[in-house]
DSSP file (Angstrom, degrees, kcal/mol; ACC not computed):
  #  RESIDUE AA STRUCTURE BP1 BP2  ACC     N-H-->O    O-->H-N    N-H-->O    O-->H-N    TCO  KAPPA ALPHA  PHI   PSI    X-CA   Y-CA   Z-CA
    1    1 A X              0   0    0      0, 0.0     0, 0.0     0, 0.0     0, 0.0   0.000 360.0 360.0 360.0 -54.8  101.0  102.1  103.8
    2    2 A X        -     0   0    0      1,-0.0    20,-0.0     0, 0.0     0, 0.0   0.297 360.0-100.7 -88.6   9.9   97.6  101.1  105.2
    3    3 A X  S >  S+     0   0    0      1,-0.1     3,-2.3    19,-0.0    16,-0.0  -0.006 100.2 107.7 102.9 -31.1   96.9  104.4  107.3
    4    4 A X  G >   +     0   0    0      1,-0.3     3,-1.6     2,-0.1     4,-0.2   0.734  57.2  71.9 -77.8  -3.8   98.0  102.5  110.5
    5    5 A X  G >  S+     0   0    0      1,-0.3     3,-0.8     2,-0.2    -1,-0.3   0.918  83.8  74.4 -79.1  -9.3  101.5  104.4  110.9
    6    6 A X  G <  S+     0   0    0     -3,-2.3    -1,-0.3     1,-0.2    -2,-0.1  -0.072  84.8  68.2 -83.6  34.9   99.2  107.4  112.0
    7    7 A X  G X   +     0   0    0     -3,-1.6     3,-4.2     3,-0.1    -1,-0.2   0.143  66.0 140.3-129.4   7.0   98.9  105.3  115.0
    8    8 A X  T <   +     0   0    0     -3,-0.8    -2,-0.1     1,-0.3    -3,-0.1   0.690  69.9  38.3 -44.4 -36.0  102.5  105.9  115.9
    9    9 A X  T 3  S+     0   0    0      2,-0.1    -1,-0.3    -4,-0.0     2,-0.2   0.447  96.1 107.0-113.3  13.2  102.2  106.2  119.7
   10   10 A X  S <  S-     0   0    0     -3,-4.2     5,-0.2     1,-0.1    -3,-0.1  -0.530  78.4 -90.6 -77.2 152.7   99.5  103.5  120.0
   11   11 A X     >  -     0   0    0     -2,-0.2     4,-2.1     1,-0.1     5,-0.2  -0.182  28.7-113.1 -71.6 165.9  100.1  100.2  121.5
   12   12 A X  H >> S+     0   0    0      2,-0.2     3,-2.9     1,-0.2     4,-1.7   0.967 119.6  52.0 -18.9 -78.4  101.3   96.9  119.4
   13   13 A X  H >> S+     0   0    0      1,-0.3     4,-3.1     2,-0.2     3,-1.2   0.808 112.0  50.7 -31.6 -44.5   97.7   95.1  120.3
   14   14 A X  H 34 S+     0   0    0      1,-0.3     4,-0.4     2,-0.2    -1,-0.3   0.747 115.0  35.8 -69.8 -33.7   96.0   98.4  118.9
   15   15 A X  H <X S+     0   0    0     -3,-2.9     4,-0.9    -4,-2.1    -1,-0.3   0.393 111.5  61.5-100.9   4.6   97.7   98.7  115.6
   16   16 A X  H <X S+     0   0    0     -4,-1.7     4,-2.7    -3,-1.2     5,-0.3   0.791 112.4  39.4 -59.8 -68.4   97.7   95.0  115.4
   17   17 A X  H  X S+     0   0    0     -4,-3.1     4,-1.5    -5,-0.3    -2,-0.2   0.693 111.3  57.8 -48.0 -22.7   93.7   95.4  115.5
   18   18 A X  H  > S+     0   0    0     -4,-0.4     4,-2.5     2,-0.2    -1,-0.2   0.906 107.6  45.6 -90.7 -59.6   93.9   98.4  113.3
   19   19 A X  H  X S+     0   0    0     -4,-0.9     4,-2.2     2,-0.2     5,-0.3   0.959 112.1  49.5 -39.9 -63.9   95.8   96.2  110.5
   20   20 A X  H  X S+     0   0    0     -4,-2.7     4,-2.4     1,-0.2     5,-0.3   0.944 115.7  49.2 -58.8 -44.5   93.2   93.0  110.7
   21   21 A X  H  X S+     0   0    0     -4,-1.5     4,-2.0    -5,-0.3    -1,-0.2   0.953 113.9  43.5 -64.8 -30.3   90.3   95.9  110.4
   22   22 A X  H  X S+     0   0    0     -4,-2.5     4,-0.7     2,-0.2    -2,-0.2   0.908 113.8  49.5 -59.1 -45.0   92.0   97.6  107.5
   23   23 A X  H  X S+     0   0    0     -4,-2.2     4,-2.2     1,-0.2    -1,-0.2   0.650 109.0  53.1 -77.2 -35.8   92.7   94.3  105.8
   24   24 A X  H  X S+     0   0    0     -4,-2.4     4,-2.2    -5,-0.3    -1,-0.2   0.749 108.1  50.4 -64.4 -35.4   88.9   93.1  106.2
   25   25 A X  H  < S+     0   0    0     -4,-2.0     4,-0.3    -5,-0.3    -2,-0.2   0.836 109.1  57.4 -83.5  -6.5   87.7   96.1  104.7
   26   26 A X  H  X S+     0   0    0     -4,-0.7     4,-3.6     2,-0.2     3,-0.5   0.890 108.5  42.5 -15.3 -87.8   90.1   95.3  102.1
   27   27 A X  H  X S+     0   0    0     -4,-2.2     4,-0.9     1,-0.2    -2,-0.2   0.802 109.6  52.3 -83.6 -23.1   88.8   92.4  101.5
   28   28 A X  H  X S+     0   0    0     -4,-2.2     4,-1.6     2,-0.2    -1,-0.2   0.857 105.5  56.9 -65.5 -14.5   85.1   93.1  101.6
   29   29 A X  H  > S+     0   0    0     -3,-0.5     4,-1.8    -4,-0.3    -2,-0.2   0.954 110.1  46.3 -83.6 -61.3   85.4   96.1   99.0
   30   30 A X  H  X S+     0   0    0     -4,-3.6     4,-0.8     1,-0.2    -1,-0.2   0.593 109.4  60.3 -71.4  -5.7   87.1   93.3   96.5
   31   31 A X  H  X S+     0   0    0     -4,-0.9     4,-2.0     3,-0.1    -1,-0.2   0.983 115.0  28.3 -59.9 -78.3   84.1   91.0   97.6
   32   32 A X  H  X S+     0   0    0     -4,-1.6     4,-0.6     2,-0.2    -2,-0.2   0.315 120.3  56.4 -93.8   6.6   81.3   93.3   96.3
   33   33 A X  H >X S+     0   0    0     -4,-1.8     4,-2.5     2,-0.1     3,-0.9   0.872 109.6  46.6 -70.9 -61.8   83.7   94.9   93.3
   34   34 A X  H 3X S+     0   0    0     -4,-0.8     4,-1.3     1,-0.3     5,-0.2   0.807 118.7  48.1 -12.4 -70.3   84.4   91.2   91.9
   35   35 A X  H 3X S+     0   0    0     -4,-2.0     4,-1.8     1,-0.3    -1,-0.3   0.797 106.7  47.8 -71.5 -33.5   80.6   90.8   92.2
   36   36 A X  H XX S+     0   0    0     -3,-0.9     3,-1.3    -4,-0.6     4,-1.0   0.963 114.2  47.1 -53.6 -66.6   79.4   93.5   90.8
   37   37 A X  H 3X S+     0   0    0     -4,-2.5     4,-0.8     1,-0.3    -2,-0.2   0.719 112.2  54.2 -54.7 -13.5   81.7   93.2   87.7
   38   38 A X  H 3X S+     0   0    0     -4,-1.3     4,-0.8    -5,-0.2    -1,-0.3   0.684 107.4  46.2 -80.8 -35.0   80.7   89.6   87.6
   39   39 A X  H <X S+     0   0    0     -4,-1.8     4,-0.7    -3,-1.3     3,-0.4   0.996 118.6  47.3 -58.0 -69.9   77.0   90.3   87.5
   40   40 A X  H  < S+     0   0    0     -4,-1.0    -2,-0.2     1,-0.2    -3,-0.2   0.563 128.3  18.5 -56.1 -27.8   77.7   93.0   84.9
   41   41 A X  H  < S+     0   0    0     -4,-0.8    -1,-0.2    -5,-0.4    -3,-0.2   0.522  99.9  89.1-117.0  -4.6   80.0   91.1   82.5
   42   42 A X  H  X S+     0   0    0     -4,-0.8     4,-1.0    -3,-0.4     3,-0.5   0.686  90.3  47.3 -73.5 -20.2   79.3   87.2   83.4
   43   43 A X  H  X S+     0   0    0     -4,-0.7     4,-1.9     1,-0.3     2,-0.8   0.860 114.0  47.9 -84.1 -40.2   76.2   86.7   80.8
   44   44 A X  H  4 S+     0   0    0      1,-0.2    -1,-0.3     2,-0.2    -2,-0.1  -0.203 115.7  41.4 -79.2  50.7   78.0   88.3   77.9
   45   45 A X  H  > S+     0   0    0     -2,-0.8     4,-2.3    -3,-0.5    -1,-0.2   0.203 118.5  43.0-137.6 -41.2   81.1   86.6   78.3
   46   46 A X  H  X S+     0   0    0     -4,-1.0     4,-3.3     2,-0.2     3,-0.4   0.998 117.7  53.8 -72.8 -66.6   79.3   82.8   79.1
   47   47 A X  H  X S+     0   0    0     -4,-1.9     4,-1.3     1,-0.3    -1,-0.1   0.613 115.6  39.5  -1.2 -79.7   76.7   84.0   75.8
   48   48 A X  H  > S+     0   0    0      1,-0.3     4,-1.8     2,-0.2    -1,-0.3   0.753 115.2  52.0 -58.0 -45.9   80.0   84.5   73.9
   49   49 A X  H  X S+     0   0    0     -4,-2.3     4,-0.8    -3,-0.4    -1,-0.3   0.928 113.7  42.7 -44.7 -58.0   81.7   81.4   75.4
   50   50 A X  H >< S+     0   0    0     -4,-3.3     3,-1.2     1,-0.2    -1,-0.2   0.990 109.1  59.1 -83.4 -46.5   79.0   79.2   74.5
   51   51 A X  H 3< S+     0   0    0     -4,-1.3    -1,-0.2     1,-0.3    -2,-0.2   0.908  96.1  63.6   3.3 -83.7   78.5   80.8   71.1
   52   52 A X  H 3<        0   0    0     -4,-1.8    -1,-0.3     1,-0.3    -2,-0.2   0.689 360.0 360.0 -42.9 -40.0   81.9   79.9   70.2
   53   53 A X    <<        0   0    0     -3,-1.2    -1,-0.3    -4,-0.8    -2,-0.2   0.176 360.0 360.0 -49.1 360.0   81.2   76.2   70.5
C-alpha cells in the first residue's frame, strides 16, 4: 500500500524506517496542499462570511 512491500527482503528496522519516511512525506504534502488552498480560498470565504452578518 505505501510502496514499502517492495522492500520484501529487507529487515523489520528498515521497512519500519521506510514507513515513518513515507508517512512524513505524507504528511508534509497535506501541509503545503492545505496551505496553499487556504491562501487561495481563505479571503473569499472570510469576505463572504463576514458579509453575511
Amino acid at each position: 500500500m505505501t510502496g514499502t512491500e517492495l522492500l520484501a527482503g529487507a529487515s523489520p528496522s528498515v521497512q519500519a524506517l521506510a514507513v515513518i519516511g513515507v508517512v512524513l512525506l505524507e504528511a508534509i504534502a497535506l501541509y503545503v496542499g492545505y496551505g496553499a488552498v487556504e491562501e487561495a480560498v481563505g479571503p473569499a470565504v472570510l469576505d463572504r462570511l463576514a458579509k453575511a452578518r
